[in-house]
C-alpha positions in Angstrom: -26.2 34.5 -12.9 -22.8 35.5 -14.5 -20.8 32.6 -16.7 -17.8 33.2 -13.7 -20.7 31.8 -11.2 -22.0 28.7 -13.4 -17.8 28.3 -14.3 -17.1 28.0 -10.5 -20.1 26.2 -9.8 -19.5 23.5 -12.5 -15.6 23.3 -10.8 -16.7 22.7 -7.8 -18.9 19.8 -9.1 -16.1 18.0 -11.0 -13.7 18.9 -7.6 -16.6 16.7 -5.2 -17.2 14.2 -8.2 -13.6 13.0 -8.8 -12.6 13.5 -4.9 -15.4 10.7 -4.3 -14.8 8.3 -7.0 -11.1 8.6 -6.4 -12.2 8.0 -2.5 -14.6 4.9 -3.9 -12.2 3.2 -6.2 -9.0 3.9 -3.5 -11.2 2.0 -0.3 -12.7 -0.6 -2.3 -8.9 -1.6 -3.3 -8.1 -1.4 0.3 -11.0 -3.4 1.1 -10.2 -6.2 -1.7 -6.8 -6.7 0.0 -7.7 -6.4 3.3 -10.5 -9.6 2.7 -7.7 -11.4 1.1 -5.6 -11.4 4.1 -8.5 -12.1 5.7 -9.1 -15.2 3.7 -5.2 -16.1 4.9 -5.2 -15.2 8.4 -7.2 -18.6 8.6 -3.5 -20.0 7.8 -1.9 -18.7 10.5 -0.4 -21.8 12.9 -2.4 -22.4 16.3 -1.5 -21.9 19.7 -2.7 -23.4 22.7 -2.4 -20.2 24.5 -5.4 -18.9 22.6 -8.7 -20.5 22.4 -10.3 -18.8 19.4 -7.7 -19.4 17.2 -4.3 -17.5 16.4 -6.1 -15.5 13.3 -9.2 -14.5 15.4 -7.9 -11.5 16.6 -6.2 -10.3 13.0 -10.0 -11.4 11.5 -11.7 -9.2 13.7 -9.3 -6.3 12.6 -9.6 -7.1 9.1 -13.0 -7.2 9.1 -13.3 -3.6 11.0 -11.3 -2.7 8.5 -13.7 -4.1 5.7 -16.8 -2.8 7.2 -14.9 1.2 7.3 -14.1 0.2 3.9 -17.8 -0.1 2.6 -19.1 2.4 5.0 -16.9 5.3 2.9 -17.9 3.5 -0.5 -21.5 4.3 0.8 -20.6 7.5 2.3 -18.8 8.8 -1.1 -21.7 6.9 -3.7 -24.2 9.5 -2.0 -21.8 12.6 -2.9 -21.6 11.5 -6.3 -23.2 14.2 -8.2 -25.5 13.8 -11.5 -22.8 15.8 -14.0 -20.8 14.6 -16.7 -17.8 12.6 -16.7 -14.8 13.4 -14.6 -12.3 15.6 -16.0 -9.0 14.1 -15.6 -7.6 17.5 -14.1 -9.5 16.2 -11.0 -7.9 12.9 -10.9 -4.8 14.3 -10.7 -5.7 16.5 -8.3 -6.8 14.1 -6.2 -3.8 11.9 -6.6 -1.5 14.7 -6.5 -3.0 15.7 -2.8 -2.9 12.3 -1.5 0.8 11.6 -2.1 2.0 11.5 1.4 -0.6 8.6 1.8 0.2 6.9 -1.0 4.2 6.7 -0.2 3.8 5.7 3.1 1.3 2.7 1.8 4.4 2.1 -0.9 6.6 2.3 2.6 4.4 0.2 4.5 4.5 -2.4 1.2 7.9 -2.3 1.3 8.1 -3.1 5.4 5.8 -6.2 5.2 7.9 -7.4 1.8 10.6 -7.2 3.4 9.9 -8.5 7.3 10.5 -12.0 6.9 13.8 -11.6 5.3 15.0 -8.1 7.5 13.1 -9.5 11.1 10.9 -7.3 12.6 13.6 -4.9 14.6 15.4 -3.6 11.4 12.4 -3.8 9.2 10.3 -1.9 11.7 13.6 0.8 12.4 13.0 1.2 8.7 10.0 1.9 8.2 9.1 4.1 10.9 12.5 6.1 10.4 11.5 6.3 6.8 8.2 7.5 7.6 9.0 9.8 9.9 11.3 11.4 7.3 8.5 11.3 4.6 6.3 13.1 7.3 8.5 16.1 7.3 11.3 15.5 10.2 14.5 16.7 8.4 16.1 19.1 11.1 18.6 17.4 13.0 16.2 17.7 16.0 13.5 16.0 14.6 16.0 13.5 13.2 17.1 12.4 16.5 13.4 12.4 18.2 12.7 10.1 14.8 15.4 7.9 15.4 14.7 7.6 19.1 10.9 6.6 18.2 12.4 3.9 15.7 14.7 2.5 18.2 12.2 2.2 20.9 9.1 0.7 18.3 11.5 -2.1 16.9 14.1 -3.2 18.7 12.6 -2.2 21.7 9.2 -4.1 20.8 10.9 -6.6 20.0 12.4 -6.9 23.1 9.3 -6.4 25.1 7.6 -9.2 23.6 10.6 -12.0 23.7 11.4 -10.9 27.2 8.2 -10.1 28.8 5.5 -12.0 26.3 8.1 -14.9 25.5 6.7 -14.1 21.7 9.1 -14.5 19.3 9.0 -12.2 16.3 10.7 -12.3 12.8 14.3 -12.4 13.2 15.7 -12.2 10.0 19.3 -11.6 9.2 20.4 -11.2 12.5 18.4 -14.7 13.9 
């Protein structure tokens, strides 16, 4: 066995090592917030229209969520090799090759920040225009599809449900 082998090996080991603690320590953060909206969804106000409650249904998504959560903590525990400590090359490799997820969880931070105070139509036009940039539309083509899929996923959500649901969502500064 040459010392190139046993060098590419021992790579390789620190590559799966870091990628699943980085993958542990990212879901159980997801999974911490996700229960404490769960613990609040209990605030939300009731409606008579539903019988279960107005935060059943965000509960039960919450607490898919949760369970995915702790199913890739397992998933990623049993990948965990037996070698020495991480080397903080991997870390960054790690971070450095989930970027794109990690801005559009800063976007998506941003968007529920700032919903109440925007309404849903212009904080949603936002964020998915935003996104959608972020994701790699930057030709003027691509631009106008993006800005046609904003338009249509805010205002025209909000539309559908005021109109058609008689739901009314967050209407900010232009309620």
């Amino acid at each position: 066995m040459s010392a190139g082998h046993t060098s590419a090996t021992r790579s390789e080991s620190d590559r799966v090592r870091g990628s699943a603690l980085a993958h542990i320590v990212f879901n159980a953060l997801l999974a911490g917030g996700f229960a404490l909206l769960f613990w609040h969804a209990e605030d939300l106000p009731a409606s008579m229209w539903e019988p279960l409650g107005s935060g059943s249904f965000p509960r039960l998504v919450l607490g898919t969520l949760i369970l995915f959560n702790l199913a890739i903590i397992v998933e990623q525990l049993r990948l965990l090799p037996g070698s020495a400590a991480i080397p903080k090359a991997a870390v960054r490799q790690w971070l450095w090759q989930h970027r794109l997820a990690f801005a559009v969880l800063g976007l998506f931070a941003g968007y529920i920040a700032t919903l109440a105070w925007l309404g849903f139509a212009v904080a949603s036009l936002l964020f998915l225009l935003l996104t959608q940039v972020l994701l790699g539309a930057r030709t003027p083509r691509r631009l106008g599809v993006a800005v046609a899929i904003s338009l249509v996923f805010s205002f025209g959500l909000a539309w559908l449900f005021a109109s058609v649901f008689s739901i009314m969502l967050p209407t900010g500064v232009l309620g």
